[in-house]
Jmol script that loads the backbone (N, CA, C; Angstrom):
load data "model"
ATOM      1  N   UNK A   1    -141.745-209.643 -89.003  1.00  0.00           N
ATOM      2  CA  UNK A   1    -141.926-210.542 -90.120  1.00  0.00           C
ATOM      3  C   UNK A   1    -140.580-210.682 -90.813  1.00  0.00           C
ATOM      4  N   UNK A   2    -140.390-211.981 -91.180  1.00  0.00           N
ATOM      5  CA  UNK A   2    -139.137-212.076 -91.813  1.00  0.00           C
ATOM      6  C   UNK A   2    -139.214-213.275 -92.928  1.00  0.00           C
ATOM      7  N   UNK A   3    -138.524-212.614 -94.127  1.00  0.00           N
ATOM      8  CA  UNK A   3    -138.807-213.475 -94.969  1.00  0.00           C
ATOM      9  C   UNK A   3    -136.924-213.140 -95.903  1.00  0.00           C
ATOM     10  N   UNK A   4    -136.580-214.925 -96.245  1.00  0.00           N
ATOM     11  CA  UNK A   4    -135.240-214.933 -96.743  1.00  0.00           C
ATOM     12  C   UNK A   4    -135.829-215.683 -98.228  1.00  0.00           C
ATOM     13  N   UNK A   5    -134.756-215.724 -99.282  1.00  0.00           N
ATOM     14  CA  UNK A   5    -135.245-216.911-100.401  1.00  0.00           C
ATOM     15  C   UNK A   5    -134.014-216.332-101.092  1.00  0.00           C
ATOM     16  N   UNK A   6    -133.994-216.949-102.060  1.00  0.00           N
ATOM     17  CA  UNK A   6    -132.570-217.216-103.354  1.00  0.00           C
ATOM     18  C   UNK A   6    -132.842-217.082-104.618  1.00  0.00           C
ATOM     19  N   UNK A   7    -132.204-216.154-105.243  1.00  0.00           N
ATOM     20  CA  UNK A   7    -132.634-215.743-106.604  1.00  0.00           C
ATOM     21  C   UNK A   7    -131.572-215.715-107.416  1.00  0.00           C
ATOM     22  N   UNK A   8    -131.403-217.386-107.638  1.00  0.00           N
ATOM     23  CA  UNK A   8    -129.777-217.007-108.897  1.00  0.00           C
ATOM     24  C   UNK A   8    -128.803-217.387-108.013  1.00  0.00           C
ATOM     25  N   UNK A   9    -128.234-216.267-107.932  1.00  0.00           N
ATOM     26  CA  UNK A   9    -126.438-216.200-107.136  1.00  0.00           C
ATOM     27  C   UNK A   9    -126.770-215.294-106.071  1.00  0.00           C
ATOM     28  N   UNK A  10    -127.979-214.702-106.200  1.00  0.00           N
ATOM     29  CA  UNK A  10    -128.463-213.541-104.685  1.00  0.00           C
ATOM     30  C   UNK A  10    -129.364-213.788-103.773  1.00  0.00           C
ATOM     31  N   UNK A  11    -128.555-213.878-102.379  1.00  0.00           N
ATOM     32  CA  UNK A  11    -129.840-214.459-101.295  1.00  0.00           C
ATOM     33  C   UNK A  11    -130.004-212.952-100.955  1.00  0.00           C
ATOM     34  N   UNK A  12    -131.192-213.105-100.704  1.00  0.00           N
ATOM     35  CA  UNK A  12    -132.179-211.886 -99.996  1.00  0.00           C
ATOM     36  C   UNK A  12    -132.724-212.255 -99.262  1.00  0.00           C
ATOM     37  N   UNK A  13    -132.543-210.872 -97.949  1.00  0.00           N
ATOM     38  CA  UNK A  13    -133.088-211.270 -96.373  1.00  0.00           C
ATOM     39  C   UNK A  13    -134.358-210.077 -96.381  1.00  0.00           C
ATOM     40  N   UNK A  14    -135.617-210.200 -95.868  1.00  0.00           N
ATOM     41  CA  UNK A  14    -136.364-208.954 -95.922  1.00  0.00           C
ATOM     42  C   UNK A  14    -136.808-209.376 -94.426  1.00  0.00           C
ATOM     43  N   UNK A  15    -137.108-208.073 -93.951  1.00  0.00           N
ATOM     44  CA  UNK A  15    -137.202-207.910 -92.717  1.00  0.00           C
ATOM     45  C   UNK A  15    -138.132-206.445 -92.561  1.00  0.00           C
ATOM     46  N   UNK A  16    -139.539-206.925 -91.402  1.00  0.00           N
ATOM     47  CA  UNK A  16    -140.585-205.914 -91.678  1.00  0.00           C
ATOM     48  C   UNK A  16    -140.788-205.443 -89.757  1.00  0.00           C
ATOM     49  N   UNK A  17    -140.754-204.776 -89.009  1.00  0.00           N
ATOM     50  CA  UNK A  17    -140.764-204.257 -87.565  1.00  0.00           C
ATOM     51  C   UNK A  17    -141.834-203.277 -87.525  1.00  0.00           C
ATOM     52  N   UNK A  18    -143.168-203.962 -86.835  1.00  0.00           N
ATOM     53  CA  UNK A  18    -144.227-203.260 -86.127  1.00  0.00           C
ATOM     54  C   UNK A  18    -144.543-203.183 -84.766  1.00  0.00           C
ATOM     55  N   UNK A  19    -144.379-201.682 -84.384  1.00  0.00           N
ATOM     56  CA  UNK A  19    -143.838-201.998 -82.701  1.00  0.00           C
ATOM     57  C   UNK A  19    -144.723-200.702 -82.223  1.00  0.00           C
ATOM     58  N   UNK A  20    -144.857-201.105 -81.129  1.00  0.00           N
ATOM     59  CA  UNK A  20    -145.945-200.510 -80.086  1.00  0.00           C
ATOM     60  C   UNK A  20    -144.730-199.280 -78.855  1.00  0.00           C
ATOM     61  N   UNK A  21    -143.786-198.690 -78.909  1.00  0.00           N
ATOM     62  CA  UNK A  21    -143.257-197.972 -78.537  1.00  0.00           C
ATOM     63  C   UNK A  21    -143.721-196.863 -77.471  1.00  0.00           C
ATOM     64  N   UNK A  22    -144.538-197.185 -76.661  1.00  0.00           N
ATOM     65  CA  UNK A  22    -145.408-196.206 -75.571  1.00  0.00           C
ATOM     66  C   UNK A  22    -145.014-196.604 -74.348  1.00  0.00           C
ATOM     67  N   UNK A  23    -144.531-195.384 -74.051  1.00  0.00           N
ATOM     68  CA  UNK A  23    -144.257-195.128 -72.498  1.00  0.00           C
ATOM     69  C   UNK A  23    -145.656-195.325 -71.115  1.00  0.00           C
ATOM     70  N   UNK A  24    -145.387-196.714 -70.842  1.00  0.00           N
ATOM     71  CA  UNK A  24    -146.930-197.095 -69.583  1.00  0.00           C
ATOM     72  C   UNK A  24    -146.576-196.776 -68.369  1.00  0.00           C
ATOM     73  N   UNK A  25    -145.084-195.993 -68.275  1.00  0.00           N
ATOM     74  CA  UNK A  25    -145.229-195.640 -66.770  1.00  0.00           C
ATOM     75  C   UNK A  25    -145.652-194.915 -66.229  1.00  0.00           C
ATOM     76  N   UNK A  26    -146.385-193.482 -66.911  1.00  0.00           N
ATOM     77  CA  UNK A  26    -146.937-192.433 -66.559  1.00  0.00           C
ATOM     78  C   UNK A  26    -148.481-192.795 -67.112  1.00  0.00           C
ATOM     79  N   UNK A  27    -149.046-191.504 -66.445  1.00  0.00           N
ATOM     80  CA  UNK A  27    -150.799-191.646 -66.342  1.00  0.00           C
ATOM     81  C   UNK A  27    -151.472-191.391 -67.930  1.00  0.00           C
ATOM     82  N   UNK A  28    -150.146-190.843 -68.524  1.00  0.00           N
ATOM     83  CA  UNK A  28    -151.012-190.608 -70.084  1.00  0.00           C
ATOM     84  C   UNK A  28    -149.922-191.875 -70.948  1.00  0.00           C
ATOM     85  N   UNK A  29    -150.532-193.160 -71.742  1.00  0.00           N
ATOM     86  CA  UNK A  29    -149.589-193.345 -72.602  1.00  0.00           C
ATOM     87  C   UNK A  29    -148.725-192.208 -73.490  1.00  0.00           C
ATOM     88  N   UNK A  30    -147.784-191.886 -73.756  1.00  0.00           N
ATOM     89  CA  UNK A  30    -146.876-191.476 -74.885  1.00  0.00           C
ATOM     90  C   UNK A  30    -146.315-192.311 -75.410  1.00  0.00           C
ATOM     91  N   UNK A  31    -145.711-191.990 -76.758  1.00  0.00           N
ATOM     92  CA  UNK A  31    -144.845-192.542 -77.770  1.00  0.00           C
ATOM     93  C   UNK A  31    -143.404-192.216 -76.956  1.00  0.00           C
ATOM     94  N   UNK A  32    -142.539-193.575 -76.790  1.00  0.00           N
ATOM     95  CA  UNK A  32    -141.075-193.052 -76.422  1.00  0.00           C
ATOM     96  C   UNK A  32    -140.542-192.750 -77.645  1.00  0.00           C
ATOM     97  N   UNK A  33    -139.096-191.572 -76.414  1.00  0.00           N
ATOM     98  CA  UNK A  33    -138.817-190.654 -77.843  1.00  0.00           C
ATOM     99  C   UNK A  33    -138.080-191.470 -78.455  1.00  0.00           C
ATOM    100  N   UNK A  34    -137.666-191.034 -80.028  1.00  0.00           N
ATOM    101  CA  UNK A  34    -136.815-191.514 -80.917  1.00  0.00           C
ATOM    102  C   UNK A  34    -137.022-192.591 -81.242  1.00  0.00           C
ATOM    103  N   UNK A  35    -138.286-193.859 -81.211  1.00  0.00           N
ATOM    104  CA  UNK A  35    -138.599-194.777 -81.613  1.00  0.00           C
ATOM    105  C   UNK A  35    -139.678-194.518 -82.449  1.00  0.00           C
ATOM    106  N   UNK A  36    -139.484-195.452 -83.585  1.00  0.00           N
ATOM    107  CA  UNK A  36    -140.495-195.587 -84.640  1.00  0.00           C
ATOM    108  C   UNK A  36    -141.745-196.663 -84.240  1.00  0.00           C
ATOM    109  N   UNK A  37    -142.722-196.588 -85.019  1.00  0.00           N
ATOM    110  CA  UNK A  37    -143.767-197.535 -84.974  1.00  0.00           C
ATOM    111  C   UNK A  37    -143.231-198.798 -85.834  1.00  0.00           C
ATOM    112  N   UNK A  38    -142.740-198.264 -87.174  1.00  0.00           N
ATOM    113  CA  UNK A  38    -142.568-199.550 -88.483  1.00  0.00           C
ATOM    114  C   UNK A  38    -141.159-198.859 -88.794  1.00  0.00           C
ATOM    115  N   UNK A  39    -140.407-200.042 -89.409  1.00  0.00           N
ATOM    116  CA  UNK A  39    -139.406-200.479 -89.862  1.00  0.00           C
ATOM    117  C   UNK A  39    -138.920-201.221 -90.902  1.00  0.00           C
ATOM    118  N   UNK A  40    -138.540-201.448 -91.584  1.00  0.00           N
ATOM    119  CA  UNK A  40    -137.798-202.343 -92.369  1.00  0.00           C
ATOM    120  C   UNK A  40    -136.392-202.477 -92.696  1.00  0.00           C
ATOM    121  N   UNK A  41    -136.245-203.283 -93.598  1.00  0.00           N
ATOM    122  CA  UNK A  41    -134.717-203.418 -93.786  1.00  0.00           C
ATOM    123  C   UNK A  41    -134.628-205.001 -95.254  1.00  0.00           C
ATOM    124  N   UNK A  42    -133.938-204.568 -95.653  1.00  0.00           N
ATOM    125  CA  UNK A  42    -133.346-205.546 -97.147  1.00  0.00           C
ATOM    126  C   UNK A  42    -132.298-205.604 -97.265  1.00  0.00           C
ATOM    127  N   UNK A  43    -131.433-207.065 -97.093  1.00  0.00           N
ATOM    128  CA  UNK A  43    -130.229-207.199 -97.436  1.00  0.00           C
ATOM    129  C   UNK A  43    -130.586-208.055 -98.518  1.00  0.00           C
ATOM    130  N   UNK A  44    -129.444-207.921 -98.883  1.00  0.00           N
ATOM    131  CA  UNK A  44    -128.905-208.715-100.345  1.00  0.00           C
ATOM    132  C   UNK A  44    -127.610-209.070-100.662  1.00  0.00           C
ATOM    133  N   UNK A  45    -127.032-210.249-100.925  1.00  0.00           N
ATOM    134  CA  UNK A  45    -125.571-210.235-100.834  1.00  0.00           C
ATOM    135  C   UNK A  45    -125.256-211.815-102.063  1.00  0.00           C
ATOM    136  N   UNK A  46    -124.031-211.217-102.387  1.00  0.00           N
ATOM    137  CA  UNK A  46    -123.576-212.571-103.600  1.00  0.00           C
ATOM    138  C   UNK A  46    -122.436-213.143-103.221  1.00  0.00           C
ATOM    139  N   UNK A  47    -122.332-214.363-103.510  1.00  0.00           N
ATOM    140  CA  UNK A  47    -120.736-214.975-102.645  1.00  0.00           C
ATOM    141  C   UNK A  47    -120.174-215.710-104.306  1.00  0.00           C
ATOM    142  N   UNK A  48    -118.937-215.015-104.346  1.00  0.00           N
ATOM    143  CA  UNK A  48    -118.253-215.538-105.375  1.00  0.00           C
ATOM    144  C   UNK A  48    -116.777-215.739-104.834  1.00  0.00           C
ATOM    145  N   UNK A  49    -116.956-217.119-105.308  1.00  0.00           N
ATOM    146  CA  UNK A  49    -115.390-217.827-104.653  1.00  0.00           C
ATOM    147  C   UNK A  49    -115.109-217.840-102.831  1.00  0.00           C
ATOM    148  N   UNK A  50    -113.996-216.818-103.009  1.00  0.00           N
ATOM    149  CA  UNK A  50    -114.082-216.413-101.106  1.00  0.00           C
ATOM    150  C   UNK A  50    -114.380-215.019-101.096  1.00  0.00           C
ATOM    151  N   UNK A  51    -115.040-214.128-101.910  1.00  0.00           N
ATOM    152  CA  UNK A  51    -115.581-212.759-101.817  1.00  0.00           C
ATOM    153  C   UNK A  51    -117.196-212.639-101.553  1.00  0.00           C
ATOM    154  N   UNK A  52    -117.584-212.104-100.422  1.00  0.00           N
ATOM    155  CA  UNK A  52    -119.127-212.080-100.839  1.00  0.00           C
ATOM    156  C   UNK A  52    -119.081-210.338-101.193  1.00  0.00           C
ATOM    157  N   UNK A  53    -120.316-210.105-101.504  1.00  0.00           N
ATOM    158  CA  UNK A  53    -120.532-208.492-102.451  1.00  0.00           C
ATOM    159  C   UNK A  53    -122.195-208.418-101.739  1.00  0.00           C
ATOM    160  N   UNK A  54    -122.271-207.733-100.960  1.00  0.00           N
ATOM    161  CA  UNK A  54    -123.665-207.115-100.565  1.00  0.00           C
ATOM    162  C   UNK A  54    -124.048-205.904-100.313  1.00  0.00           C
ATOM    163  N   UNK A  55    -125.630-205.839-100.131  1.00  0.00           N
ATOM    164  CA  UNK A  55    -125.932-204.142 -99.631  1.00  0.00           C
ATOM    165  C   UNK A  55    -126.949-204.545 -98.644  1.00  0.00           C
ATOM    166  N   UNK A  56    -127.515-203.141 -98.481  1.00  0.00           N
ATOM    167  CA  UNK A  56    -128.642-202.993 -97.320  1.00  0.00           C
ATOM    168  C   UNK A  56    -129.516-201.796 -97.502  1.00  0.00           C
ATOM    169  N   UNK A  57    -130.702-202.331 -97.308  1.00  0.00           N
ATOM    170  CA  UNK A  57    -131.588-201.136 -97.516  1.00  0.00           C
ATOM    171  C   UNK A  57    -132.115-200.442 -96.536  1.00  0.00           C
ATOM    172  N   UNK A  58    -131.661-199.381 -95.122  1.00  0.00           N
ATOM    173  CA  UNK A  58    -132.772-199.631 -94.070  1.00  0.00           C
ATOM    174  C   UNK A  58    -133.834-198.504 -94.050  1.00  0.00           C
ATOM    175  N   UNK A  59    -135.133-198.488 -93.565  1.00  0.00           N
ATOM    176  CA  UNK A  59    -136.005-197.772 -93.540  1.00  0.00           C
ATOM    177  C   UNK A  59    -136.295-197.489 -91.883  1.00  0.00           C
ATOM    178  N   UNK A  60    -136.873-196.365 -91.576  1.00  0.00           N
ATOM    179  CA  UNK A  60    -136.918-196.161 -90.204  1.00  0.00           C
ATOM    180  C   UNK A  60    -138.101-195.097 -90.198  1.00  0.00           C
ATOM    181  N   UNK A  61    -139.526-195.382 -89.574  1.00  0.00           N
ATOM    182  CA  UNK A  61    -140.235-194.617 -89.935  1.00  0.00           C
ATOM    183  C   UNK A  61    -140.521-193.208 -89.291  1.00  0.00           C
ATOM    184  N   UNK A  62    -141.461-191.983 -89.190  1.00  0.00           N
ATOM    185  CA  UNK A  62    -141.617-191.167 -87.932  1.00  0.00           C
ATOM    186  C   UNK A  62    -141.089-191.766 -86.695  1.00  0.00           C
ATOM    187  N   UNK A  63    -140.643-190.274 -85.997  1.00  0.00           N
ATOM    188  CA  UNK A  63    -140.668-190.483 -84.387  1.00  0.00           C
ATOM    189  C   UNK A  63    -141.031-189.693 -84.174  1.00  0.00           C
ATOM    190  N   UNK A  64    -140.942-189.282 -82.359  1.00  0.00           N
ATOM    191  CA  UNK A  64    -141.381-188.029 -82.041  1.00  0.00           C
ATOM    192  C   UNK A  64    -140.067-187.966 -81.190  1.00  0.00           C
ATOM    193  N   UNK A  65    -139.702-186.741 -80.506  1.00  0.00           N
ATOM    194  CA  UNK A  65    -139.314-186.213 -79.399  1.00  0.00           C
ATOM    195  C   UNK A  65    -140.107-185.154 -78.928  1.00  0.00           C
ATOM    196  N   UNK A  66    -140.593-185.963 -77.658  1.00  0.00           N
ATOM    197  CA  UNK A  66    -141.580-185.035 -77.326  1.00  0.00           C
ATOM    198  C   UNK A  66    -142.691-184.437 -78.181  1.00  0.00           C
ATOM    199  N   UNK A  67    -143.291-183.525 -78.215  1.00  0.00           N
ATOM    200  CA  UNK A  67    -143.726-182.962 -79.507  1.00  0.00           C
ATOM    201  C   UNK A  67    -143.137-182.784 -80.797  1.00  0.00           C
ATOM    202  N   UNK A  68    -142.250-182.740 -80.988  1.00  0.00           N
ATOM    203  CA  UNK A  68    -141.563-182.652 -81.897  1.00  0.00           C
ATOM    204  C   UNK A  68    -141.049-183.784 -83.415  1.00  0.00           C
ATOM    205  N   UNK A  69    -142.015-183.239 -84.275  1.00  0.00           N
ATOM    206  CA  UNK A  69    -142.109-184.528 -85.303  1.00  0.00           C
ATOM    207  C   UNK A  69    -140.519-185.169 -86.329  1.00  0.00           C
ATOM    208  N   UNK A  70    -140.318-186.173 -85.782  1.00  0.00           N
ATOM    209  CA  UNK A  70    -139.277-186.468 -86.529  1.00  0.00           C
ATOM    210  C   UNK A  70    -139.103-187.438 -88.032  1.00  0.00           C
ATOM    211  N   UNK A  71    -138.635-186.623 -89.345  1.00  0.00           N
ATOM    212  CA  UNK A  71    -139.225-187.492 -90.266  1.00  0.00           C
ATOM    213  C   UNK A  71    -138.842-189.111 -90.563  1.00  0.00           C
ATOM    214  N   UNK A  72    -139.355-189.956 -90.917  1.00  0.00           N
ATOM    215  CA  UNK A  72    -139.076-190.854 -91.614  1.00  0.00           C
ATOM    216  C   UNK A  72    -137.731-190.878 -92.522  1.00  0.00           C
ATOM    217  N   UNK A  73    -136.657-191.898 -92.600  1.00  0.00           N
ATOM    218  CA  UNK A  73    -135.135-191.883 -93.679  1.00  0.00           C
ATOM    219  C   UNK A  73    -134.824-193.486 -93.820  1.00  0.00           C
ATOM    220  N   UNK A  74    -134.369-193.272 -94.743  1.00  0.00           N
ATOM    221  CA  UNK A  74    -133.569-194.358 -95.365  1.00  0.00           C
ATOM    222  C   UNK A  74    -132.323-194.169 -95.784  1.00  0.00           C
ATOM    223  N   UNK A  75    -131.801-195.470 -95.834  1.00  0.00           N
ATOM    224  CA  UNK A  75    -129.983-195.470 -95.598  1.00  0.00           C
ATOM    225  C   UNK A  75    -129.940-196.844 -96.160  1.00  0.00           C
ATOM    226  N   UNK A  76    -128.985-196.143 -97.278  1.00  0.00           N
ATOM    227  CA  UNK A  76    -128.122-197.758 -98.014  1.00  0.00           C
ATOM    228  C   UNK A  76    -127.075-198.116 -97.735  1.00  0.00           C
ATOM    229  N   UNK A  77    -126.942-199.342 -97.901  1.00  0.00           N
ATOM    230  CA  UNK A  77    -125.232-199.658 -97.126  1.00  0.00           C
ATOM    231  C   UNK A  77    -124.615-199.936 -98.456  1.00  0.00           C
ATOM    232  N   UNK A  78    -123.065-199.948 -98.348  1.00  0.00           N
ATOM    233  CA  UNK A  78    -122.615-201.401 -99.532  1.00  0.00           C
ATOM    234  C   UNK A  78    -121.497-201.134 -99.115  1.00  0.00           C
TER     235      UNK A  78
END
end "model"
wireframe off; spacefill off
backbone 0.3
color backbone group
């Protein structure tokens, strides 16, 4: 899902990732490793003159490796 729009002097990009990440080559589905189910992400950025000024929001949800539960993080840019 993706959704952009303009607020003022700030365009904002939002961006939403629901994904099916299962390994069908073997006899049991699994989750492949190090992939999430959901995702997101938010940019935002301002253009003044010839400077633009932005950030980023990203989200990255559970994974697994193997059994092994990996948590959910987020990471800002600028």
């Amino acid at each position: 899902l993706e959704v952009k729009l303009d607020t003022d002097i700030v365009s904002h990009e939002f961006y939403l990732d629901y994904k099916d990440p299962v390994d069908k080559s073997g006899a049991e589905d699994t989750q492949l490793a190090y992939r999430s189910k959901r995702g997101a992400k938010w940019n935002a950025y301002a253009t003044f003159d010839q400077w633009t000024l932005g950030s980023q929001y990203l989200y990255q949800g559970e994974r697994f490796n193997g059994s092994t539960r990996l948590p959910s993080y987020s990471l800002w840019n600028f």
